[in-house]
PDB file of N, CA, C and O in Angstrom, chain B, residues numbered from 101:
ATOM      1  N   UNK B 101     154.452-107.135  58.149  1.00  0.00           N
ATOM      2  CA  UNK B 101     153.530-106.426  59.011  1.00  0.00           C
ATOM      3  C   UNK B 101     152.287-107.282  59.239  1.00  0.00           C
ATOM      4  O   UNK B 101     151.762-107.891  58.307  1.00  0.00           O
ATOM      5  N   UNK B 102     151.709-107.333  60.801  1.00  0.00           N
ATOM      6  CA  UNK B 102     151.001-107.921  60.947  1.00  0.00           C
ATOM      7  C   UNK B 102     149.410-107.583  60.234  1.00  0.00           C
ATOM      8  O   UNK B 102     149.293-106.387  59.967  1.00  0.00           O
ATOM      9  N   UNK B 103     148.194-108.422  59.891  1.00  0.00           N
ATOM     10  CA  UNK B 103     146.984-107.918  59.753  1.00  0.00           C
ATOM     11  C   UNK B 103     145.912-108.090  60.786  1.00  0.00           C
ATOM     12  O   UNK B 103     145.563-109.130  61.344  1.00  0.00           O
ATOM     13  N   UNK B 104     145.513-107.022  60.916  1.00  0.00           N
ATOM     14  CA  UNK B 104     144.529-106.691  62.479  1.00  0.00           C
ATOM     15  C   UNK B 104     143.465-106.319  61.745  1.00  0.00           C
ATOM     16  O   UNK B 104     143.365-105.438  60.891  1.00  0.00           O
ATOM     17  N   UNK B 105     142.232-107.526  62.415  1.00  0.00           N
ATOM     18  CA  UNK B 105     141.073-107.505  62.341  1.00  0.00           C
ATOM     19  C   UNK B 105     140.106-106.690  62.790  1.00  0.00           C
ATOM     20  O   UNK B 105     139.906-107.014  63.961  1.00  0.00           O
ATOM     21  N   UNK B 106     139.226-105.590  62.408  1.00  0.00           N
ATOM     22  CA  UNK B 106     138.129-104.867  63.270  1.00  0.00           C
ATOM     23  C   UNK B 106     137.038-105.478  63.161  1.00  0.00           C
ATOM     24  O   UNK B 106     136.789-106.496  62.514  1.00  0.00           O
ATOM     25  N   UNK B 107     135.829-104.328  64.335  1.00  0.00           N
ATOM     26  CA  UNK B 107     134.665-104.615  64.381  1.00  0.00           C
ATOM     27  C   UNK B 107     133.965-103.536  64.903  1.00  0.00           C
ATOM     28  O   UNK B 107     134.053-103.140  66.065  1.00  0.00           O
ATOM     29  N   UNK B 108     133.195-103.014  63.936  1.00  0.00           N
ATOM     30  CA  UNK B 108     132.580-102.059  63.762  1.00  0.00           C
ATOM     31  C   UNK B 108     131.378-102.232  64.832  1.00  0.00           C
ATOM     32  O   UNK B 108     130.619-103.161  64.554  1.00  0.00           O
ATOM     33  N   UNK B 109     131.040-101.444  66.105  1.00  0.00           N
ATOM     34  CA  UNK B 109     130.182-101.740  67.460  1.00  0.00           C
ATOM     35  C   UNK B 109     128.655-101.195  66.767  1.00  0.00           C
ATOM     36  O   UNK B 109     127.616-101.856  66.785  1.00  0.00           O
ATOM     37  N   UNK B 110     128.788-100.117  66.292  1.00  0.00           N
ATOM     38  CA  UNK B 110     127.550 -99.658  65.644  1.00  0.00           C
ATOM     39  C   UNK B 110     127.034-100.846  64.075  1.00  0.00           C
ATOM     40  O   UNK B 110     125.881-101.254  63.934  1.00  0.00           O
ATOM     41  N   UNK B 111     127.922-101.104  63.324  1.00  0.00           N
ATOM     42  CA  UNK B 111     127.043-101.811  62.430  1.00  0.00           C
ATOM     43  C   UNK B 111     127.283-102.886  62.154  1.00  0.00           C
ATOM     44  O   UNK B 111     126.743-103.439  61.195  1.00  0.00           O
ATOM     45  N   UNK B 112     128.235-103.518  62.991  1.00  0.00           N
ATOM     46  CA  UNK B 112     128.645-105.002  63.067  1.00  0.00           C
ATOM     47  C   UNK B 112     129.381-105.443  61.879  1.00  0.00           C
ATOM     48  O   UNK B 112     129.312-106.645  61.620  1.00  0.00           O
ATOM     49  N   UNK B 113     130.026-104.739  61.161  1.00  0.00           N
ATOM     50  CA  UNK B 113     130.751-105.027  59.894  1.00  0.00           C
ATOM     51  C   UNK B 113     132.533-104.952  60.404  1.00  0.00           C
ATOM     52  O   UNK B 113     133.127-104.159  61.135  1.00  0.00           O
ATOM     53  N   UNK B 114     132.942-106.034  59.719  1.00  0.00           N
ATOM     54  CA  UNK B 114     134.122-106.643  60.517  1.00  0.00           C
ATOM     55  C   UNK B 114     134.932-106.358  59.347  1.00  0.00           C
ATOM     56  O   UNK B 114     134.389-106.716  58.301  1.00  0.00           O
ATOM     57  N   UNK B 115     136.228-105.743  59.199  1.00  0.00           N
ATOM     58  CA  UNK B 115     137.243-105.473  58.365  1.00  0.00           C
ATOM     59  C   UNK B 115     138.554-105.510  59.015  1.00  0.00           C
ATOM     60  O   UNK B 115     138.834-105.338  60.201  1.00  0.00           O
ATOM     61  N   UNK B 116     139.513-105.841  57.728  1.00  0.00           N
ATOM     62  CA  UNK B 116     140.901-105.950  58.077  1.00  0.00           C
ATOM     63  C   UNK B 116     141.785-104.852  57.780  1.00  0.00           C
ATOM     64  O   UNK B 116     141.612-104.061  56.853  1.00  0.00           O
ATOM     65  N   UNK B 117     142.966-104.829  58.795  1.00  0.00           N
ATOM     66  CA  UNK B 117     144.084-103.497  57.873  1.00  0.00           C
ATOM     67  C   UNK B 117     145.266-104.022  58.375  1.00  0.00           C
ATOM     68  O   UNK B 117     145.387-104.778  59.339  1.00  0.00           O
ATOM     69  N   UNK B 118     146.000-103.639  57.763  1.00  0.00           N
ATOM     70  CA  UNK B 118     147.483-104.152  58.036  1.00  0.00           C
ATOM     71  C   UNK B 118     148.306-102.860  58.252  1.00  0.00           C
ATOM     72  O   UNK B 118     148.550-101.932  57.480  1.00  0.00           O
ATOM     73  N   UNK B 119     148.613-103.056  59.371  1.00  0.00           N
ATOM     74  CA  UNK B 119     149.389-101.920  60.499  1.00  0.00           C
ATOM     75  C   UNK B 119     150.728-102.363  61.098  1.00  0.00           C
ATOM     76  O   UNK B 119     151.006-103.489  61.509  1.00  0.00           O
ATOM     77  N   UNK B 120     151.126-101.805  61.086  1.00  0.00           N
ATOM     78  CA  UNK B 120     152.961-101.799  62.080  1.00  0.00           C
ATOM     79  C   UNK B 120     152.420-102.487  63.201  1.00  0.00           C
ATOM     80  O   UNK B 120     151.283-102.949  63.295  1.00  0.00           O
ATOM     81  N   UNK B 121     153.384-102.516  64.089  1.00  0.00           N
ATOM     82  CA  UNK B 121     153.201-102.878  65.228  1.00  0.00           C
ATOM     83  C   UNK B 121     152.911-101.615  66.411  1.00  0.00           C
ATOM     84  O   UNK B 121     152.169-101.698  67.389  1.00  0.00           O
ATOM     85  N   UNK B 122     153.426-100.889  66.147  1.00  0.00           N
ATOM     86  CA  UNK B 122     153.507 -99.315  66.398  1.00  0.00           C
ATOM     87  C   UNK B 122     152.558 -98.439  66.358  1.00  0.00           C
ATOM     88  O   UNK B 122     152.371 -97.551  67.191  1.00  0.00           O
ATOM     89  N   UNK B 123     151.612 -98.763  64.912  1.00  0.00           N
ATOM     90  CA  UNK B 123     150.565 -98.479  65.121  1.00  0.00           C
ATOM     91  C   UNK B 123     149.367 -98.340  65.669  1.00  0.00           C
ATOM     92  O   UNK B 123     148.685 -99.337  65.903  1.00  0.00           O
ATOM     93  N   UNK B 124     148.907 -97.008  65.972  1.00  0.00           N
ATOM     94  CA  UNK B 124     147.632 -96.798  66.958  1.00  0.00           C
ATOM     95  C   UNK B 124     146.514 -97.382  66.210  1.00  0.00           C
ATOM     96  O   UNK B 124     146.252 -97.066  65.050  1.00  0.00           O
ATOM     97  N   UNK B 125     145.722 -98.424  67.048  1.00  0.00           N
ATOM     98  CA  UNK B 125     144.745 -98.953  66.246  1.00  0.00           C
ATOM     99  C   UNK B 125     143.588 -97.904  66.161  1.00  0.00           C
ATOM    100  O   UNK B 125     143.514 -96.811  66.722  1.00  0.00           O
ATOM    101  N   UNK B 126     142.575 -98.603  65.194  1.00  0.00           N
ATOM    102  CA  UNK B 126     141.406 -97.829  64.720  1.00  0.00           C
ATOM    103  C   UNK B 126     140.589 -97.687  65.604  1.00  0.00           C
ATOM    104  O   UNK B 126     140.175 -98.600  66.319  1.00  0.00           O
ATOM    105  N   UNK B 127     140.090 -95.943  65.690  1.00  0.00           N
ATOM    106  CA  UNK B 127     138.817 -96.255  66.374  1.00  0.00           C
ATOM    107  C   UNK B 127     137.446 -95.786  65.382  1.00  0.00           C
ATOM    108  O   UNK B 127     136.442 -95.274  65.877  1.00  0.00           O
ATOM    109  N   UNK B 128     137.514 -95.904  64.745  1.00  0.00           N
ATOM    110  CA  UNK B 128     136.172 -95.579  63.908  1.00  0.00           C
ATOM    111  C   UNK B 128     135.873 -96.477  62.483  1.00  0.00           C
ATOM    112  O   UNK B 128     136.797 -96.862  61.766  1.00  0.00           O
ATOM    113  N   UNK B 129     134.424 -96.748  62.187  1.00  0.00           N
ATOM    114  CA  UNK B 129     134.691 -97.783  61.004  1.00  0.00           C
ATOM    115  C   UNK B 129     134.666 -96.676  60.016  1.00  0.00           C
ATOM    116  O   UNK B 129     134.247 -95.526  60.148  1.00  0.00           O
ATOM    117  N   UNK B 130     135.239 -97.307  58.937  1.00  0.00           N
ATOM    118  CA  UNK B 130     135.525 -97.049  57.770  1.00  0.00           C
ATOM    119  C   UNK B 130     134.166 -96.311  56.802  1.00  0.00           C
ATOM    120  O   UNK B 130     134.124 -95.219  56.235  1.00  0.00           O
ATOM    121  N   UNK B 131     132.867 -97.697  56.924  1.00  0.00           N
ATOM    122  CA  UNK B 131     131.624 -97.034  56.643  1.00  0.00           C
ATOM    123  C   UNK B 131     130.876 -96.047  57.498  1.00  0.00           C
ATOM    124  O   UNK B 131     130.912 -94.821  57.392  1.00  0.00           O
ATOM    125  N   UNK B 132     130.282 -96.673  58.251  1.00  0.00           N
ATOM    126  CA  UNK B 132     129.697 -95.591  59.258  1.00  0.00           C
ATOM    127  C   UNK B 132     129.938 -94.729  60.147  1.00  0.00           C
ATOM    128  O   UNK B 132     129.120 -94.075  60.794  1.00  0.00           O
ATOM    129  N   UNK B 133     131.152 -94.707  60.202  1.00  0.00           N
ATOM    130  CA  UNK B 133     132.038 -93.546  61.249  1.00  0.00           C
ATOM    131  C   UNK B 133     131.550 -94.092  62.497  1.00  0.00           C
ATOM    132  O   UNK B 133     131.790 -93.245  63.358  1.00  0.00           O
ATOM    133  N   UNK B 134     130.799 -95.418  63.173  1.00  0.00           N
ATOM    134  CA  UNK B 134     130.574 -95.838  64.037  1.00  0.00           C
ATOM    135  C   UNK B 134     132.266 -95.998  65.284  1.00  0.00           C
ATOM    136  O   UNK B 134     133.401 -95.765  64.868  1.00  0.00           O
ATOM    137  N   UNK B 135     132.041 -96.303  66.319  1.00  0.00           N
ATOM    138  CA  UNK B 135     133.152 -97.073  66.922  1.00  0.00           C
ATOM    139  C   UNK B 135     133.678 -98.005  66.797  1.00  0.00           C
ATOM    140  O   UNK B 135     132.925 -98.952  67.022  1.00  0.00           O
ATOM    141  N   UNK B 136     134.966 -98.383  66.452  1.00  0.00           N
ATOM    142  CA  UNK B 136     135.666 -99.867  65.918  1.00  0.00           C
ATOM    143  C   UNK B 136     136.078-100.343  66.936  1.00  0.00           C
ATOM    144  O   UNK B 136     136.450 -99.477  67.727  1.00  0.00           O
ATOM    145  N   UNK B 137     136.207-101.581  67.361  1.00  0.00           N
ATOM    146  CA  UNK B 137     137.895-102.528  68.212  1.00  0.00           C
ATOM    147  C   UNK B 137     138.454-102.896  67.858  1.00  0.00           C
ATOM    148  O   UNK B 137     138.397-102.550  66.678  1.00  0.00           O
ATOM    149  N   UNK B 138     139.519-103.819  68.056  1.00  0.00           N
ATOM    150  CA  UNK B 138     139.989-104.637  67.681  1.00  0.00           C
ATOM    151  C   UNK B 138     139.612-106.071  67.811  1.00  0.00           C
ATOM    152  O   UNK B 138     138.887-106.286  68.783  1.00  0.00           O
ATOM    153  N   UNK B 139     139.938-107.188  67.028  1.00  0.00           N
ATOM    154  CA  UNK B 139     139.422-108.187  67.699  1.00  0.00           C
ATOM    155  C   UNK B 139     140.143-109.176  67.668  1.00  0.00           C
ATOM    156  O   UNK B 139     140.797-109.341  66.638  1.00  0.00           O
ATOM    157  N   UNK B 140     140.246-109.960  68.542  1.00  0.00           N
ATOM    158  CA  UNK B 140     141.126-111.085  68.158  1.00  0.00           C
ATOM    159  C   UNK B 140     140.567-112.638  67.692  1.00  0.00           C
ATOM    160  O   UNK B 140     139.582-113.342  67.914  1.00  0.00           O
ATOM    161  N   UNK B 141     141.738-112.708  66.963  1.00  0.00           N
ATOM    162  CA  UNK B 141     141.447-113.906  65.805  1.00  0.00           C
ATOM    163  C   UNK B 141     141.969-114.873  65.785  1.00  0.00           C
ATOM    164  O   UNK B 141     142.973-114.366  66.284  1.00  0.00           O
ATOM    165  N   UNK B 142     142.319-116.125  65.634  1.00  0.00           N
ATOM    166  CA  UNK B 142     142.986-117.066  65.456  1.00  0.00           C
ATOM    167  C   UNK B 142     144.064-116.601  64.072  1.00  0.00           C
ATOM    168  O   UNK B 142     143.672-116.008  63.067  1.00  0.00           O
ATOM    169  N   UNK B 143     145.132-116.936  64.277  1.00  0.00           N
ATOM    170  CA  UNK B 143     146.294-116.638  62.906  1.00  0.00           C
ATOM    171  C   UNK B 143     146.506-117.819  62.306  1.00  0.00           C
ATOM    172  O   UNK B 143     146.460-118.941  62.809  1.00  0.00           O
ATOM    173  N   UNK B 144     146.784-117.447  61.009  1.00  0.00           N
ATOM    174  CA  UNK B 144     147.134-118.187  59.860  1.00  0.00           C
ATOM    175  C   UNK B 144     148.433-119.070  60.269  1.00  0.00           C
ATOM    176  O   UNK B 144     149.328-118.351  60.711  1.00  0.00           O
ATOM    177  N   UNK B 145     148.690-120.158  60.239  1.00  0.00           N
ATOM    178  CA  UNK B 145     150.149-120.565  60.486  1.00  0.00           C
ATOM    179  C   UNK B 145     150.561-121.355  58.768  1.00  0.00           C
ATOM    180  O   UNK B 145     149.735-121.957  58.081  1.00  0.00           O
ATOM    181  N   UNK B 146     151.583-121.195  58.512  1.00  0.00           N
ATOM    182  CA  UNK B 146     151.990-121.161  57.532  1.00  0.00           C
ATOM    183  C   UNK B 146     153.525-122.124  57.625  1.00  0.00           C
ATOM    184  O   UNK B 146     154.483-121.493  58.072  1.00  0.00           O
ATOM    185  N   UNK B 147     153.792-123.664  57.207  1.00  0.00           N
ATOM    186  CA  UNK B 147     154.943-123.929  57.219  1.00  0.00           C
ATOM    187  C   UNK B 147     155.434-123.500  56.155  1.00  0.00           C
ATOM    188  O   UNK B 147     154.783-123.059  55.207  1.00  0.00           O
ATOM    189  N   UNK B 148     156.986-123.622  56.248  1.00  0.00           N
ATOM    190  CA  UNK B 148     157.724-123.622  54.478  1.00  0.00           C
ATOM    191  C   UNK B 148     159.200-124.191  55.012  1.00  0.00           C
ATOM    192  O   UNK B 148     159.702-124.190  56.136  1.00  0.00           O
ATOM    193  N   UNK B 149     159.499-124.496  54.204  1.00  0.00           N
ATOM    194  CA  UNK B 149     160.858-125.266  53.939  1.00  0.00           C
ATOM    195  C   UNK B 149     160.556-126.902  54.192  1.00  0.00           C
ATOM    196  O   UNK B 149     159.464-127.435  54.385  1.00  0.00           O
ATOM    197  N   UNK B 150     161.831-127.493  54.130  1.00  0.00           N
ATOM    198  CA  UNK B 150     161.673-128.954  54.201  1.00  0.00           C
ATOM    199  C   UNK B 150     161.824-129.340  55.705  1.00  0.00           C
ATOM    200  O   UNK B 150     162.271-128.668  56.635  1.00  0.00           O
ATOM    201  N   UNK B 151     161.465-130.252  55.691  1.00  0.00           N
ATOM    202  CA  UNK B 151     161.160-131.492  56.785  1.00  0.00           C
ATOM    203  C   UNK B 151     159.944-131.593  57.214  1.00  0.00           C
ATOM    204  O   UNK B 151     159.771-132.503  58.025  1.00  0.00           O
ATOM    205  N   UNK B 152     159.071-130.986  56.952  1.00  0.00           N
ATOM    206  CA  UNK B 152     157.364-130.817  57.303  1.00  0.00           C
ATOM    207  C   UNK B 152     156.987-132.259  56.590  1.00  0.00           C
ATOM    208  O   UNK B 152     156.328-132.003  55.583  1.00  0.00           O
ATOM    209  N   UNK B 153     157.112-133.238  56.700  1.00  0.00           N
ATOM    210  CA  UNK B 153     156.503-134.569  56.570  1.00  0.00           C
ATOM    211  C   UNK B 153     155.692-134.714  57.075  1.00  0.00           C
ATOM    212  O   UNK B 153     155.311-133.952  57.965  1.00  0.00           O
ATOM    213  N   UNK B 154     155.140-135.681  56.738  1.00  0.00           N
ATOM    214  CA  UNK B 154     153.737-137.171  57.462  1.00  0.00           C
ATOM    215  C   UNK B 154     154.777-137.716  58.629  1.00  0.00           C
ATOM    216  O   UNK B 154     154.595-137.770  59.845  1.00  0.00           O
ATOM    217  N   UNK B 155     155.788-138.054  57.942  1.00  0.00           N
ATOM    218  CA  UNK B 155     157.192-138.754  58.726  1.00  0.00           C
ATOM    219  C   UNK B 155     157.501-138.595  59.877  1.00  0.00           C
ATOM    220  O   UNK B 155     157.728-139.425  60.757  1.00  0.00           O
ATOM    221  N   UNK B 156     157.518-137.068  59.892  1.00  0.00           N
ATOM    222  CA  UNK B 156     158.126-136.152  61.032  1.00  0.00           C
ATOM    223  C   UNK B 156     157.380-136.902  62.011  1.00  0.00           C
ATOM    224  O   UNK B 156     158.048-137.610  62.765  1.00  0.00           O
ATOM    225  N   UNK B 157     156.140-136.890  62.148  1.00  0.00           N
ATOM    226  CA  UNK B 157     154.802-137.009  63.494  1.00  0.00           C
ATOM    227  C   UNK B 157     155.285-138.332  64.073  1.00  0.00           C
ATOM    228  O   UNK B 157     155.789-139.293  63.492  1.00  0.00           O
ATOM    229  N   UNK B 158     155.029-138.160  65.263  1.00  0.00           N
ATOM    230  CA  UNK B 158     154.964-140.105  65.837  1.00  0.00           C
ATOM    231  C   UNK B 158     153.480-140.119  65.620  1.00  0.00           C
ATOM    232  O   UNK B 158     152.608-139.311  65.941  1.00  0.00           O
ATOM    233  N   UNK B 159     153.419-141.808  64.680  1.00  0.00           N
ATOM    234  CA  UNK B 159     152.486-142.790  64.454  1.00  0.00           C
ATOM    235  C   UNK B 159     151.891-143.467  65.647  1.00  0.00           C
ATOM    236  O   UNK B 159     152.527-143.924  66.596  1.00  0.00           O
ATOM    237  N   UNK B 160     151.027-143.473  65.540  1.00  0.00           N
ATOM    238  CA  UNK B 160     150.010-144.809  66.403  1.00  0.00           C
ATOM    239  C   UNK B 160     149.708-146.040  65.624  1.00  0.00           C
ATOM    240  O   UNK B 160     149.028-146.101  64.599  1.00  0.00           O
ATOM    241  N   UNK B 161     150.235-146.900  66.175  1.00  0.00           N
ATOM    242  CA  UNK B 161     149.510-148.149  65.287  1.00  0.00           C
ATOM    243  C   UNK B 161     150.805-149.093  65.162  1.00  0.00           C
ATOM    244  O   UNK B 161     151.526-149.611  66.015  1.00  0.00           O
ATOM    245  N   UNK B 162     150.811-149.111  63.532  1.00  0.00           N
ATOM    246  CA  UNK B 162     152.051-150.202  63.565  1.00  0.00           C
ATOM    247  C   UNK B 162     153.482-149.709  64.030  1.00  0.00           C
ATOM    248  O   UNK B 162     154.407-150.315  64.573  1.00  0.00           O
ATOM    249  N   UNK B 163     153.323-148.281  63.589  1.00  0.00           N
ATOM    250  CA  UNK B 163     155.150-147.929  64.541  1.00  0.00           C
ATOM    251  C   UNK B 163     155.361-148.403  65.629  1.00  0.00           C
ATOM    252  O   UNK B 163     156.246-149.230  65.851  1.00  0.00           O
ATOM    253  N   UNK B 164     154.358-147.820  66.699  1.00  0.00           N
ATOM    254  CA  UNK B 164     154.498-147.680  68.154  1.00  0.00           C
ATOM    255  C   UNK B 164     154.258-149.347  68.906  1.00  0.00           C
ATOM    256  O   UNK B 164     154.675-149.730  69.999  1.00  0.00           O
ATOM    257  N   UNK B 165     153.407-150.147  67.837  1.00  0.00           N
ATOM    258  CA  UNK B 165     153.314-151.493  68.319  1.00  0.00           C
ATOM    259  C   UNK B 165     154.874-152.184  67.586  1.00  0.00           C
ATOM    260  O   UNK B 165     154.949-153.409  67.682  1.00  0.00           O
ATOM    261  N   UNK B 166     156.022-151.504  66.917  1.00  0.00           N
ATOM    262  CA  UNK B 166     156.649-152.362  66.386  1.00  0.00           C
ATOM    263  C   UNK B 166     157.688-152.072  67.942  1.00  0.00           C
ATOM    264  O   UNK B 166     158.450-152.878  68.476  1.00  0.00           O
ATOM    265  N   UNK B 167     157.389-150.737  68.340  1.00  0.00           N
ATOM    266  CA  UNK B 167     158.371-149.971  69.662  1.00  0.00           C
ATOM    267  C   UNK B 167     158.499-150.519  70.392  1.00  0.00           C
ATOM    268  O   UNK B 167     159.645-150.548  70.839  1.00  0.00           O
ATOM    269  N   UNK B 168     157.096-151.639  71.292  1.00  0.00           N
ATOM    270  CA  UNK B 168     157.059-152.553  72.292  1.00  0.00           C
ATOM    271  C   UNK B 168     157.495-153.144  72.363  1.00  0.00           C
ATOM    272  O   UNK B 168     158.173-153.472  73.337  1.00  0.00           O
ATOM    273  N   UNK B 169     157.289-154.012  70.662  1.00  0.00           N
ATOM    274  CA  UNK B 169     157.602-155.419  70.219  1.00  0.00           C
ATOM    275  C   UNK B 169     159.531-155.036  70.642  1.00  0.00           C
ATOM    276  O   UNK B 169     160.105-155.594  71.578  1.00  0.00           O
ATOM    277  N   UNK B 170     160.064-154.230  69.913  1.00  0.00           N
ATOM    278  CA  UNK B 170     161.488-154.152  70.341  1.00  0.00           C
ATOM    279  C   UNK B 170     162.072-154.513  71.780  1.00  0.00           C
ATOM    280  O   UNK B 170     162.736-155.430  72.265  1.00  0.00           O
ATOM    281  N   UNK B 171     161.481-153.312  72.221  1.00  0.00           N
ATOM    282  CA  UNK B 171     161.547-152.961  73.817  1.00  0.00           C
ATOM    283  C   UNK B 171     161.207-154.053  74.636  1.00  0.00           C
ATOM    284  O   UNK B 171     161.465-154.060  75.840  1.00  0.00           O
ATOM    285  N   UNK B 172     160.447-155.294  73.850  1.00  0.00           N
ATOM    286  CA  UNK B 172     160.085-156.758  75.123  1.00  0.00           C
ATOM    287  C   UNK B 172     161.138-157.332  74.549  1.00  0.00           C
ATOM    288  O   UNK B 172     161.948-157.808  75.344  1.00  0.00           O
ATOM    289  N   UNK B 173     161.396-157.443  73.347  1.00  0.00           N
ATOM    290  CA  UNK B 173     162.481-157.898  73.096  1.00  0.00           C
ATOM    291  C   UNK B 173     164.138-157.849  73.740  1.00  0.00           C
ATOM    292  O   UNK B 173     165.118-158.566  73.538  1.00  0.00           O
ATOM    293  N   UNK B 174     163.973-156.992  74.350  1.00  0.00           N
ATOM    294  CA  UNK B 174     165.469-156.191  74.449  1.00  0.00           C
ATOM    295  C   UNK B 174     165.519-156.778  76.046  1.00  0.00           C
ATOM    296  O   UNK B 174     166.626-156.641  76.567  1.00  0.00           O
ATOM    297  N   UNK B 175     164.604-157.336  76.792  1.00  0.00           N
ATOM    298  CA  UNK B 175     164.283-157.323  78.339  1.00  0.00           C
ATOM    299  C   UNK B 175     164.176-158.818  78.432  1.00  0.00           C
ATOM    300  O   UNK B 175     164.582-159.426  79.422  1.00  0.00           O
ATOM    301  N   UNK B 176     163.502-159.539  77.157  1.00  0.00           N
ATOM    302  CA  UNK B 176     163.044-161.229  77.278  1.00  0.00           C
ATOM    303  C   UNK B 176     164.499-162.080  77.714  1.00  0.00           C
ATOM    304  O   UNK B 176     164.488-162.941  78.594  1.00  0.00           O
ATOM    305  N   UNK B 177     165.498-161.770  77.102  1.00  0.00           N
ATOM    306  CA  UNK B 177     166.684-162.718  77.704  1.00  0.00           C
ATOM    307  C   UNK B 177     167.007-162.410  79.054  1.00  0.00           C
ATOM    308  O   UNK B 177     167.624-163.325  79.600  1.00  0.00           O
ATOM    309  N   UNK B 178     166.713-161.074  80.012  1.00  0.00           N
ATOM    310  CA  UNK B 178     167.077-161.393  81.202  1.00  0.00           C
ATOM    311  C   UNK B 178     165.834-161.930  81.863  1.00  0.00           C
ATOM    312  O   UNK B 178     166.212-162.743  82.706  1.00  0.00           O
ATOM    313  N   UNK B 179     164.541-161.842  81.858  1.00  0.00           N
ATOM    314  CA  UNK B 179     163.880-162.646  82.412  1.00  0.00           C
ATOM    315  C   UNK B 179     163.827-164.158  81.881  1.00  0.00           C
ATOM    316  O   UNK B 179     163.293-165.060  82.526  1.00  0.00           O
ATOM    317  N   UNK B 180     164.403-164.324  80.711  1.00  0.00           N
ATOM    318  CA  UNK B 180     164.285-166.150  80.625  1.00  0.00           C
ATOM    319  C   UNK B 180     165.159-166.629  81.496  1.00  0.00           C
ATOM    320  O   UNK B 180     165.106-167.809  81.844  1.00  0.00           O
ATOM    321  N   UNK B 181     166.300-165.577  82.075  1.00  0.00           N
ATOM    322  CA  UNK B 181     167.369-166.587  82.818  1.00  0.00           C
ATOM    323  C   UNK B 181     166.781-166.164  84.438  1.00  0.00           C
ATOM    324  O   UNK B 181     166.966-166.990  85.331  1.00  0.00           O
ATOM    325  N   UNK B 182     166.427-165.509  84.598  1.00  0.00           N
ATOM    326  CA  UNK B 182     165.403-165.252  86.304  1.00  0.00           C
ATOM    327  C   UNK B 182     164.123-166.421  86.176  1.00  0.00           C
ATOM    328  O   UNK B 182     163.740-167.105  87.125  1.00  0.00           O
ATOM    329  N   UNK B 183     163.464-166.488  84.538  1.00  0.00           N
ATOM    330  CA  UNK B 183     162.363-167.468  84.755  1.00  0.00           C
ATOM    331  C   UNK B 183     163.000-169.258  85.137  1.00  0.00           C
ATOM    332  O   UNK B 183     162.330-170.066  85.780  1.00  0.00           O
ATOM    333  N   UNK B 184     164.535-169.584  84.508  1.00  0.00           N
ATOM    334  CA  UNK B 184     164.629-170.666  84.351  1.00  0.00           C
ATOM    335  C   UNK B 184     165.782-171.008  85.708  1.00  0.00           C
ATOM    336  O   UNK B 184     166.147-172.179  85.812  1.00  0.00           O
ATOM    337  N   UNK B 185     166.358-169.921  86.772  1.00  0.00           N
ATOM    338  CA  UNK B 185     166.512-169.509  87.730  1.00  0.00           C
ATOM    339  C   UNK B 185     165.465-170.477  88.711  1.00  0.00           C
ATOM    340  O   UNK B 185     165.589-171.698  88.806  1.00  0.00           O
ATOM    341  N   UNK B 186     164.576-169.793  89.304  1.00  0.00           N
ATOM    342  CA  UNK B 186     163.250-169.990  89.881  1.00  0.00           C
ATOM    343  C   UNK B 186     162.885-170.983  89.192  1.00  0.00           C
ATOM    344  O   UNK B 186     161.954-171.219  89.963  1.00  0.00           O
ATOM    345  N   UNK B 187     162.777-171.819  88.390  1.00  0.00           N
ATOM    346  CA  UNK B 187     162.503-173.272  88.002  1.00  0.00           C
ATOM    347  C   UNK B 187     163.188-174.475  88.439  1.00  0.00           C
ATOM    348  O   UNK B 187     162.737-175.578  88.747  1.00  0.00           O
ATOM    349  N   UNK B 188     164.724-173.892  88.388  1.00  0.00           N
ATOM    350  CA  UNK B 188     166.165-174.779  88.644  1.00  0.00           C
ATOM    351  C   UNK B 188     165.591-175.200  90.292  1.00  0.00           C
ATOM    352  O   UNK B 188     165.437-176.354  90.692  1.00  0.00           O
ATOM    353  N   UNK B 189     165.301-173.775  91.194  1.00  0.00           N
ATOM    354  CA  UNK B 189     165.269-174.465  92.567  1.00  0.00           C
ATOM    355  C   UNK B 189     164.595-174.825  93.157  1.00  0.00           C
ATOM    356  O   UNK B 189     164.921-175.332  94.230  1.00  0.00           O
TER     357      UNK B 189
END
């Protein structure tokens, strides 16, 4: 069950409750019998299980400069024979 944050309009005191989804939210605070809302919050995110690595992420730096280095690699033998092509004539 989710937890939903209030906010008390009359005394500015902010509390939590944990309600269904179903549930009709609050309209009154708890202390002052003032008017409550709801409010929205940023949520907790929570991983669990495996594969959550450092690993997982793409790197900047030496990975991604080793990526190029490949990738010119993989392209340099057809331009040496277009560079030595255009030399021949």
């Amino acid at each position: 069950m989710p937890i939903y944050e209030y906010e008390c309009r009359k005394c500015g005191k902010r509390f939590e409750k944990i309600q269904s989804f179903s549930d009709k939210p609050i309209n009154k605070c708890n202390d002052c019998g003032g008017p409550a809302h709801r409010v929205i919050s940023v949520p907790a995110i929570q991983f669990k299980g495996t594969g959550w690595y450092v690993t997982d992420y793409a790197r900047k730096g030496k990975l991604s400069e080793k990526k190029e280095e490949s990738a010119e690699s993989r392209e340099s033998p057809a331009r040496e024979k277009e560079s030595k092509a255009a030399a021949g004539n």
